[in-house]
mmCIF file of the N, C-alpha and C atoms, coordinates in Angstrom:
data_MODEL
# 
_entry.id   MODEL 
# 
loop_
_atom_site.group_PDB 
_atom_site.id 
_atom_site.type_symbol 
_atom_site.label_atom_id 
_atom_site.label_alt_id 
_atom_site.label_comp_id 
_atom_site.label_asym_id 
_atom_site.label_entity_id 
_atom_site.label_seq_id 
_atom_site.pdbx_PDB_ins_code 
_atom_site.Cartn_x 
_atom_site.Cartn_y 
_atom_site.Cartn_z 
_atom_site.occupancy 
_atom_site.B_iso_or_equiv 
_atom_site.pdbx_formal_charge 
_atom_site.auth_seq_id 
_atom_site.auth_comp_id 
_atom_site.auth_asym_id 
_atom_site.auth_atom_id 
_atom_site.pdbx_PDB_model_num 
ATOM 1   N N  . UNK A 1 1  ? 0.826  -1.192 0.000   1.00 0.00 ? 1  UNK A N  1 
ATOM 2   C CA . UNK A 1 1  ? 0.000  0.000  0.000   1.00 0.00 ? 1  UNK A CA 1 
ATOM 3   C C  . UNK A 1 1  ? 0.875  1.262  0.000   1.00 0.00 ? 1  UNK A C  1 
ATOM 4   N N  . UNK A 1 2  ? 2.005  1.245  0.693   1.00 0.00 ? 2  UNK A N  1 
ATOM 5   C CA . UNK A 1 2  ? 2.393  2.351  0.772   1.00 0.00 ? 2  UNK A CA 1 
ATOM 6   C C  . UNK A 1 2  ? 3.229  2.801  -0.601  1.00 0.00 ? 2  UNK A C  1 
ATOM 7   N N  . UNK A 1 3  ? 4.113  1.948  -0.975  1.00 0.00 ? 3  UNK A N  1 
ATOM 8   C CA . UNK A 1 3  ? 4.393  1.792  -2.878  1.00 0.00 ? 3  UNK A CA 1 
ATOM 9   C C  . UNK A 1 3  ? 3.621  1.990  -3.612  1.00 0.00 ? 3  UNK A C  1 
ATOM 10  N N  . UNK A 1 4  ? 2.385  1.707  -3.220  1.00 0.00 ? 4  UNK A N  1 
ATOM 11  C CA . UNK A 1 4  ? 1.117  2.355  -4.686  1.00 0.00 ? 4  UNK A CA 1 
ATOM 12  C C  . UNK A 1 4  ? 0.998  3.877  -4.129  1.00 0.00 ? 4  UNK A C  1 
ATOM 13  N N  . UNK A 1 5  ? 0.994  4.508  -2.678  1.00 0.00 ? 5  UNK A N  1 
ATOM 14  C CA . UNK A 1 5  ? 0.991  5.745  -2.348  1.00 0.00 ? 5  UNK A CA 1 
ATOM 15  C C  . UNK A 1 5  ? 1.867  6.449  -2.907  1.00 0.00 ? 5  UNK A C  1 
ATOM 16  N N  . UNK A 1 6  ? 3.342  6.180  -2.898  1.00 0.00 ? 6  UNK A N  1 
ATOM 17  C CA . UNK A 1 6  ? 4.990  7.008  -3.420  1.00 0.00 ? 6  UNK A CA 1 
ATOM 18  C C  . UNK A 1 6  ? 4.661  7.168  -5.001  1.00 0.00 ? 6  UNK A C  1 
ATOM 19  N N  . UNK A 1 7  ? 3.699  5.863  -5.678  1.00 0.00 ? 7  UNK A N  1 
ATOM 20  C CA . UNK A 1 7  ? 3.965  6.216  -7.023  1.00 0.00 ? 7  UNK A CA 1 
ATOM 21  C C  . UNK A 1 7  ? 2.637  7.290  -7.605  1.00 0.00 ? 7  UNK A C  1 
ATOM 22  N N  . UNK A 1 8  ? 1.575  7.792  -6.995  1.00 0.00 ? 8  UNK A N  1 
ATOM 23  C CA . UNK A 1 8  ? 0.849  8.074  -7.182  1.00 0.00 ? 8  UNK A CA 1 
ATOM 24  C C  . UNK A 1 8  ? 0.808  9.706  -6.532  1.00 0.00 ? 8  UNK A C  1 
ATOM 25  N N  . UNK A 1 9  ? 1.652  9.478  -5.370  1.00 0.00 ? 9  UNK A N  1 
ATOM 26  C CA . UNK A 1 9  ? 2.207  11.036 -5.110  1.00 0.00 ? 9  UNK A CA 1 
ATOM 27  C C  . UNK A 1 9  ? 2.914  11.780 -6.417  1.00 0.00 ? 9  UNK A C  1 
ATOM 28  N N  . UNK A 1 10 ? 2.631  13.082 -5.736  1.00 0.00 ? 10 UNK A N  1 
ATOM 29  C CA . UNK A 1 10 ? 3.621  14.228 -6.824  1.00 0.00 ? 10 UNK A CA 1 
ATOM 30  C C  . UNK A 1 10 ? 3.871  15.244 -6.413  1.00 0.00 ? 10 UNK A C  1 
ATOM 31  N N  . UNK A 1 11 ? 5.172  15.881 -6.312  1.00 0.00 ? 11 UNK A N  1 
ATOM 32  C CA . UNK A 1 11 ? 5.943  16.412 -6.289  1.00 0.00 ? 11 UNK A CA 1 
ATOM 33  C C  . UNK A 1 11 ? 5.224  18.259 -6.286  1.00 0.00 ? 11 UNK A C  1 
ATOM 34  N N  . UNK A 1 12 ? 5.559  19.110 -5.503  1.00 0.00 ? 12 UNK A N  1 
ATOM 35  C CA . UNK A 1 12 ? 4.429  20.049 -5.627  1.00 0.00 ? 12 UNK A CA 1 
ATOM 36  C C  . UNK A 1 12 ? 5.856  21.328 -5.372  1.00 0.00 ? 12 UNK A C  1 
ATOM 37  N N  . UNK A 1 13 ? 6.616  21.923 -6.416  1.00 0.00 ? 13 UNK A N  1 
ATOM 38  C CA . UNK A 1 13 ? 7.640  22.833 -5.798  1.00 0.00 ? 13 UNK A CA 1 
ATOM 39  C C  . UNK A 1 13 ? 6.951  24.363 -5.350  1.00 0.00 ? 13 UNK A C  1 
ATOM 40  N N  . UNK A 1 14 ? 7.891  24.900 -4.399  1.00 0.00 ? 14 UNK A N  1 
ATOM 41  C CA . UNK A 1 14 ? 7.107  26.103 -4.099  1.00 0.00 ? 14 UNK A CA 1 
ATOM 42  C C  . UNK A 1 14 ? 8.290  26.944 -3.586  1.00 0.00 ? 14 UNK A C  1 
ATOM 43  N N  . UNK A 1 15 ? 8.350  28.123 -3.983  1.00 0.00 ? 15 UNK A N  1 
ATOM 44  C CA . UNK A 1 15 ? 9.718  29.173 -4.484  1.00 0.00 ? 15 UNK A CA 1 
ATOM 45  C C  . UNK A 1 15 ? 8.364  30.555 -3.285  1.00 0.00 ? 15 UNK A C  1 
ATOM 46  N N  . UNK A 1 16 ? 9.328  30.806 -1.937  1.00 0.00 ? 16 UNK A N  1 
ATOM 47  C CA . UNK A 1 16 ? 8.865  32.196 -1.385  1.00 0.00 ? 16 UNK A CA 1 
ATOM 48  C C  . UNK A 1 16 ? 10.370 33.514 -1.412  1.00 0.00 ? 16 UNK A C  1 
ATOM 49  N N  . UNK A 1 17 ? 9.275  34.052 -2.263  1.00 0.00 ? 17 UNK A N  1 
ATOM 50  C CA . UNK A 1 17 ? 10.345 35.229 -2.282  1.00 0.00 ? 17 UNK A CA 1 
ATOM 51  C C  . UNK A 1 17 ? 9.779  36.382 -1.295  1.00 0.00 ? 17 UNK A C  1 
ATOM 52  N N  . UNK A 1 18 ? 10.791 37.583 -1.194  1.00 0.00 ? 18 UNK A N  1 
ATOM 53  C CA . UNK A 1 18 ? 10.973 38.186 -0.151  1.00 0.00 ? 18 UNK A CA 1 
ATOM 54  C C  . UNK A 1 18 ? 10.254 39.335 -0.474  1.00 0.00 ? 18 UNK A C  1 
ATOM 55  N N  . UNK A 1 19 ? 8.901  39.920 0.676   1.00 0.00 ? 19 UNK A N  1 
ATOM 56  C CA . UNK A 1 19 ? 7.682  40.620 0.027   1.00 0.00 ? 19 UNK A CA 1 
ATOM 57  C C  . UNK A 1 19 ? 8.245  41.845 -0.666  1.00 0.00 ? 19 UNK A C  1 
ATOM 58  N N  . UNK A 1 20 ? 9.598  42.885 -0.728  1.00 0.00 ? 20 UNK A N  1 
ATOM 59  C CA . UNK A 1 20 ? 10.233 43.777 -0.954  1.00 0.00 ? 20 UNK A CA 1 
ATOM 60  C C  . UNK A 1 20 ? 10.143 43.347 -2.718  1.00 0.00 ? 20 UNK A C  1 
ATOM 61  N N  . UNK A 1 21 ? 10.411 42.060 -2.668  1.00 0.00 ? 21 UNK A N  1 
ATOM 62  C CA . UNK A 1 21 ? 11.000 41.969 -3.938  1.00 0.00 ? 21 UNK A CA 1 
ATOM 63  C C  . UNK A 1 21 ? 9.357  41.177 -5.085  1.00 0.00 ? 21 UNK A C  1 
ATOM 64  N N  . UNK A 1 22 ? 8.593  41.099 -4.309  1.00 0.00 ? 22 UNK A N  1 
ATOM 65  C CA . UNK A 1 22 ? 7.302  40.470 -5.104  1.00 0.00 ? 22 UNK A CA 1 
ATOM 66  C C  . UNK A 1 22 ? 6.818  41.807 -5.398  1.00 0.00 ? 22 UNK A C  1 
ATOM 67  N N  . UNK A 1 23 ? 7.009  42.934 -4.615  1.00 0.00 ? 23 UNK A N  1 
ATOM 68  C CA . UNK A 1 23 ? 6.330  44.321 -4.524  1.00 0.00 ? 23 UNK A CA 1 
ATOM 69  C C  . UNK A 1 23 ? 6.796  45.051 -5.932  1.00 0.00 ? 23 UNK A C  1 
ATOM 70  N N  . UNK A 1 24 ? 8.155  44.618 -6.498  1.00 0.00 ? 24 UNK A N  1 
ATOM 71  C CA . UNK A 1 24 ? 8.893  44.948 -7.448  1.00 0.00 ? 24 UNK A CA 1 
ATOM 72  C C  . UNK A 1 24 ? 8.454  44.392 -8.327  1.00 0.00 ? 24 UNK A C  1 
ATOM 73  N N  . UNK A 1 25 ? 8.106  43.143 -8.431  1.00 0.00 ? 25 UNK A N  1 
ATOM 74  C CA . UNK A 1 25 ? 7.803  42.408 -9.698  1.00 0.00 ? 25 UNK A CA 1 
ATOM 75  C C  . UNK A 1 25 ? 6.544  42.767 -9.935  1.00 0.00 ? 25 UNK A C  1 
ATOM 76  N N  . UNK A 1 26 ? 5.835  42.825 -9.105  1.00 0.00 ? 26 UNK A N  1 
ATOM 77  C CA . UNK A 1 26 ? 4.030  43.210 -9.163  1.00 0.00 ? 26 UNK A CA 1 
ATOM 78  C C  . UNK A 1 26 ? 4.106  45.069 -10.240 1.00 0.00 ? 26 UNK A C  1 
ATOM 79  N N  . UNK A 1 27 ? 4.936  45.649 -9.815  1.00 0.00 ? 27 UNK A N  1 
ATOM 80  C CA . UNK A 1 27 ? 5.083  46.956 -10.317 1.00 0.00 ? 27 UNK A CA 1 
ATOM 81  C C  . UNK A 1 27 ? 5.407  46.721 -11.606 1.00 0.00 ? 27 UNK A C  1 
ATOM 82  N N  . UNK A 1 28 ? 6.884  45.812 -12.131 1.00 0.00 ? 28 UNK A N  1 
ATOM 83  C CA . UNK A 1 28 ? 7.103  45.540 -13.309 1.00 0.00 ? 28 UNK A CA 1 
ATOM 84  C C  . UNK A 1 28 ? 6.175  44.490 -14.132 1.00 0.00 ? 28 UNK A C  1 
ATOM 85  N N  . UNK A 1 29 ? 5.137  44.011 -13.599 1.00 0.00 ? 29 UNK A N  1 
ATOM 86  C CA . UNK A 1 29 ? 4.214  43.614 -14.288 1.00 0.00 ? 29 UNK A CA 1 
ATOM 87  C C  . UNK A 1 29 ? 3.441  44.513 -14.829 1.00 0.00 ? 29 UNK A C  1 
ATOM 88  N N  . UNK A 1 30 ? 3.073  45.536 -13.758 1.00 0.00 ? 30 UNK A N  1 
ATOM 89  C CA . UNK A 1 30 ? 1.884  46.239 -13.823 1.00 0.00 ? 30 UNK A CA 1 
ATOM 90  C C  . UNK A 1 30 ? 2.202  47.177 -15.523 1.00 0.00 ? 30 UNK A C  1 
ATOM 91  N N  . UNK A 1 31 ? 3.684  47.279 -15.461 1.00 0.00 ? 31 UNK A N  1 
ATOM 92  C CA . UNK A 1 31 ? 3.876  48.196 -16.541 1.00 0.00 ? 31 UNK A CA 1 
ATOM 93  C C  . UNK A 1 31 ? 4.149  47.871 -17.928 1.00 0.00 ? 31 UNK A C  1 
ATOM 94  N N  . UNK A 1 32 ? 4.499  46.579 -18.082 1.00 0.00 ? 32 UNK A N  1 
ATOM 95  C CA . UNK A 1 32 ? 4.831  45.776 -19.532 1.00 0.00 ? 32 UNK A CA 1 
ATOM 96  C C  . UNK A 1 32 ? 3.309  45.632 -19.897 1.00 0.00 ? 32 UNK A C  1 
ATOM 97  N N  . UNK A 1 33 ? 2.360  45.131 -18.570 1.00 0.00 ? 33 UNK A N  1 
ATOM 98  C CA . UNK A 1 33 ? 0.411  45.225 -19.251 1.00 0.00 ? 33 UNK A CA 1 
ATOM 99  C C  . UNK A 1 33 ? 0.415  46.184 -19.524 1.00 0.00 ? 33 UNK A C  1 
ATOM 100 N N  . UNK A 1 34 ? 0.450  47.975 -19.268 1.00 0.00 ? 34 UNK A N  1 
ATOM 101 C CA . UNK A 1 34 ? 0.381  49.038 -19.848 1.00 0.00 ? 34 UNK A CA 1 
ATOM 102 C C  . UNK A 1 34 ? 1.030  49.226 -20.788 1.00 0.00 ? 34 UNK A C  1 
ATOM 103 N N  . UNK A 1 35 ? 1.984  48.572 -21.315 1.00 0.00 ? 35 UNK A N  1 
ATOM 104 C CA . UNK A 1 35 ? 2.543  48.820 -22.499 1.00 0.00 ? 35 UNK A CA 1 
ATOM 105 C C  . UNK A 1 35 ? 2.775  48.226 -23.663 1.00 0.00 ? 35 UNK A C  1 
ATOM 106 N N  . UNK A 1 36 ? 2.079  47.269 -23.249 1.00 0.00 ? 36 UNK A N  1 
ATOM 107 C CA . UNK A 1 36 ? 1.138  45.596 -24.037 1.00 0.00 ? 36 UNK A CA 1 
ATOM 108 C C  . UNK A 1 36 ? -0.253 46.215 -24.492 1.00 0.00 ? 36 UNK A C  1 
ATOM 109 N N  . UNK A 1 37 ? -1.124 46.664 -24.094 1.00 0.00 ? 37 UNK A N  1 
ATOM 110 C CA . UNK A 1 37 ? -1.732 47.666 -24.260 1.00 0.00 ? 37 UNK A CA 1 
ATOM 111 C C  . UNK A 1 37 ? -2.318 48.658 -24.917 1.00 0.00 ? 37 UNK A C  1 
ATOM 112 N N  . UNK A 1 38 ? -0.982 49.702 -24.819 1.00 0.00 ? 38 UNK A N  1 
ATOM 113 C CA . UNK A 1 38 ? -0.464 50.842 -25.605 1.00 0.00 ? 38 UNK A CA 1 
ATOM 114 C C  . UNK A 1 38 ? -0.100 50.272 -26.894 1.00 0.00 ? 38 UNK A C  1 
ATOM 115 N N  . UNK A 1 39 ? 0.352  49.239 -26.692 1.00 0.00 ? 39 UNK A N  1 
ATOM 116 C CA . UNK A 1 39 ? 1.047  48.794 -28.209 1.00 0.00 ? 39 UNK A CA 1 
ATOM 117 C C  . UNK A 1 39 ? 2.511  49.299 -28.273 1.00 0.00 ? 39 UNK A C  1 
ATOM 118 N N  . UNK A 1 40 ? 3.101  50.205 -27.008 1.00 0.00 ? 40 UNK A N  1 
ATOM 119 C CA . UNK A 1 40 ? 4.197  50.540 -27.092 1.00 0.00 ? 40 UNK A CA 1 
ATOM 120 C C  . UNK A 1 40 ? 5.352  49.118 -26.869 1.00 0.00 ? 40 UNK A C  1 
ATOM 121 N N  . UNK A 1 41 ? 5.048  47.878 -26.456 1.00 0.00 ? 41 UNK A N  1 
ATOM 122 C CA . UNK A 1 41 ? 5.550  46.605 -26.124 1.00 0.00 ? 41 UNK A CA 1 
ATOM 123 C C  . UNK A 1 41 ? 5.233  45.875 -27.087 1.00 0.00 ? 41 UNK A C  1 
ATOM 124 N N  . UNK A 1 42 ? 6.164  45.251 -28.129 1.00 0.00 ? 42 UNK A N  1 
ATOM 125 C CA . UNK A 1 42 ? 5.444  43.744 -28.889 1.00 0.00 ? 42 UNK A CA 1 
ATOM 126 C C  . UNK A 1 42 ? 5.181  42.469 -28.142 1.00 0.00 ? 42 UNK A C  1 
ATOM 127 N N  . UNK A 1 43 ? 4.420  42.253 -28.905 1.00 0.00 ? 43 UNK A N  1 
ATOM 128 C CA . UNK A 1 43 ? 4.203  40.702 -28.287 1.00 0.00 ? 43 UNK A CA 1 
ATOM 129 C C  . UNK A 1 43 ? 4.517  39.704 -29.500 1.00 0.00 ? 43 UNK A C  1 
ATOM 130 N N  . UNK A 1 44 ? 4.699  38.285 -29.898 1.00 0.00 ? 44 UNK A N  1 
ATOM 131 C CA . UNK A 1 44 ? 5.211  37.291 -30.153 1.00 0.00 ? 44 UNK A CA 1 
ATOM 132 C C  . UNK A 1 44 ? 4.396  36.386 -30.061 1.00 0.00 ? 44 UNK A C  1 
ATOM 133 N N  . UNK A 1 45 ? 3.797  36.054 -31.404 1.00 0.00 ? 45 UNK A N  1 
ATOM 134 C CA . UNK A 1 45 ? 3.388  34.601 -31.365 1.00 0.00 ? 45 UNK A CA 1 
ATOM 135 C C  . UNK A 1 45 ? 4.161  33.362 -30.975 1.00 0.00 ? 45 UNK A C  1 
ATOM 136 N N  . UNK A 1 46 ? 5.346  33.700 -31.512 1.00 0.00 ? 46 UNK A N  1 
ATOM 137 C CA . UNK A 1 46 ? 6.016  32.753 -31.514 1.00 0.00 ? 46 UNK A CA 1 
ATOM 138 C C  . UNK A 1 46 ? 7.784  33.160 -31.573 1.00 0.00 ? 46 UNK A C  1 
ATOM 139 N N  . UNK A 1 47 ? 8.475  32.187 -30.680 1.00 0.00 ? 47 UNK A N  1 
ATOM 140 C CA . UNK A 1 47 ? 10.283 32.082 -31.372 1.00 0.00 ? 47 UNK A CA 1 
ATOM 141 C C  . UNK A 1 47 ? 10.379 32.748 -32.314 1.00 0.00 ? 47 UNK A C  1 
ATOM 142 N N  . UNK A 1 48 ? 10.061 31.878 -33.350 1.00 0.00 ? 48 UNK A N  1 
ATOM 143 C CA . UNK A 1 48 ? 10.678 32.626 -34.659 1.00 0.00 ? 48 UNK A CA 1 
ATOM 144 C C  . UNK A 1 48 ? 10.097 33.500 -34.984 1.00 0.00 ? 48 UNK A C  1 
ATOM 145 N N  . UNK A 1 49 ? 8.794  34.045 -34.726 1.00 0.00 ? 49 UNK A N  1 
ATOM 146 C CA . UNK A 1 49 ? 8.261  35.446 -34.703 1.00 0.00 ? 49 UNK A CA 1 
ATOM 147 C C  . UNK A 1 49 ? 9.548  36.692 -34.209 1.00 0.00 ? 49 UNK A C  1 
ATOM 148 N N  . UNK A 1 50 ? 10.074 36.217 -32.853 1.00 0.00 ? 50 UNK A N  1 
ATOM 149 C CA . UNK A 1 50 ? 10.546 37.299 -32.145 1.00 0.00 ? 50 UNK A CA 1 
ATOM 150 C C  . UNK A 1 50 ? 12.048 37.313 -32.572 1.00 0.00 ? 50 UNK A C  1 
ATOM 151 N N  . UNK A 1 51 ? 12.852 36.227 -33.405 1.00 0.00 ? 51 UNK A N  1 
ATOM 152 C CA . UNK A 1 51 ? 14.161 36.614 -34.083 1.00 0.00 ? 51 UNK A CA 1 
ATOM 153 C C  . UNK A 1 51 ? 13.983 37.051 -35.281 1.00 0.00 ? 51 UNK A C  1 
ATOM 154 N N  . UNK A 1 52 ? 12.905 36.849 -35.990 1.00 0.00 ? 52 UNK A N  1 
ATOM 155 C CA . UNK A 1 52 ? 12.475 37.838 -37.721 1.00 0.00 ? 52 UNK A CA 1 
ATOM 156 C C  . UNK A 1 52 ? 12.446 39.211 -36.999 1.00 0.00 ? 52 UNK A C  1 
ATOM 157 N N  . UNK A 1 53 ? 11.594 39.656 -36.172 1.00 0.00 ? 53 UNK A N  1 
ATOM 158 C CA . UNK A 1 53 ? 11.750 40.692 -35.823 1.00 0.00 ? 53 UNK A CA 1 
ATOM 159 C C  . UNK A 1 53 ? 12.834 41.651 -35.406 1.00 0.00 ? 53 UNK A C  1 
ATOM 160 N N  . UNK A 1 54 ? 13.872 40.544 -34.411 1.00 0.00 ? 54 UNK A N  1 
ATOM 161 C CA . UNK A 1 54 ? 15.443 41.097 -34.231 1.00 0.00 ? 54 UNK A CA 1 
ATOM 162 C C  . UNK A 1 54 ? 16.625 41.184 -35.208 1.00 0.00 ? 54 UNK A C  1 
ATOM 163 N N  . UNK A 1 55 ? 16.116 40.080 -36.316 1.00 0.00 ? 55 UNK A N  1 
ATOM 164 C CA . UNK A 1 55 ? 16.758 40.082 -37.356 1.00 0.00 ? 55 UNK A CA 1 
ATOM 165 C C  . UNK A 1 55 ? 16.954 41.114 -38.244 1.00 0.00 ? 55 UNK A C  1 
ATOM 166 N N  . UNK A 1 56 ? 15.496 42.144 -38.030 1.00 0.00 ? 56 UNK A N  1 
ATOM 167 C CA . UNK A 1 56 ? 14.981 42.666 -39.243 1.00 0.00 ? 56 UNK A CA 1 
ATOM 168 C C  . UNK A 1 56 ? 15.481 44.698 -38.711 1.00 0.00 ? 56 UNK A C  1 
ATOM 169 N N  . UNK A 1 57 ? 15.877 44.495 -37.420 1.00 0.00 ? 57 UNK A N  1 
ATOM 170 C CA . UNK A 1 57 ? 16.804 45.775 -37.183 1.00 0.00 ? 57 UNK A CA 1 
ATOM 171 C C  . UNK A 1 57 ? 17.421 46.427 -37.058 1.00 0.00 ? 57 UNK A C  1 
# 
């Protein structure tokens, strides 16, 4: 029983970062959506979407 438990468990990772620094990321989120947006930010379907584009400047 307990071998059918280990194989049927899973693995659950969990990353706490330090509230100073979630406060930062929450801000730099807040501003790539405003500029996703604006249209002042591209967005990317895809990889090779986003090196034609780097390619092409």
């Amino acid at each position: 029983m307990l071998t059918e438990f280990r194989q049927k468990a899973q693995v659950m990772l969990v990353v706490v970062y330090p509230k100073k620094y979630l406060s930062e990321l929450k801000i730099d989120i807040d501003d790539v959506t405003t500029k996703i947006a604006s249209g002042e930010q591209p967005v990317f379907n895809s990889v090779d979407a986003l090196f034609e584009k780097l390619e092409a400047d």
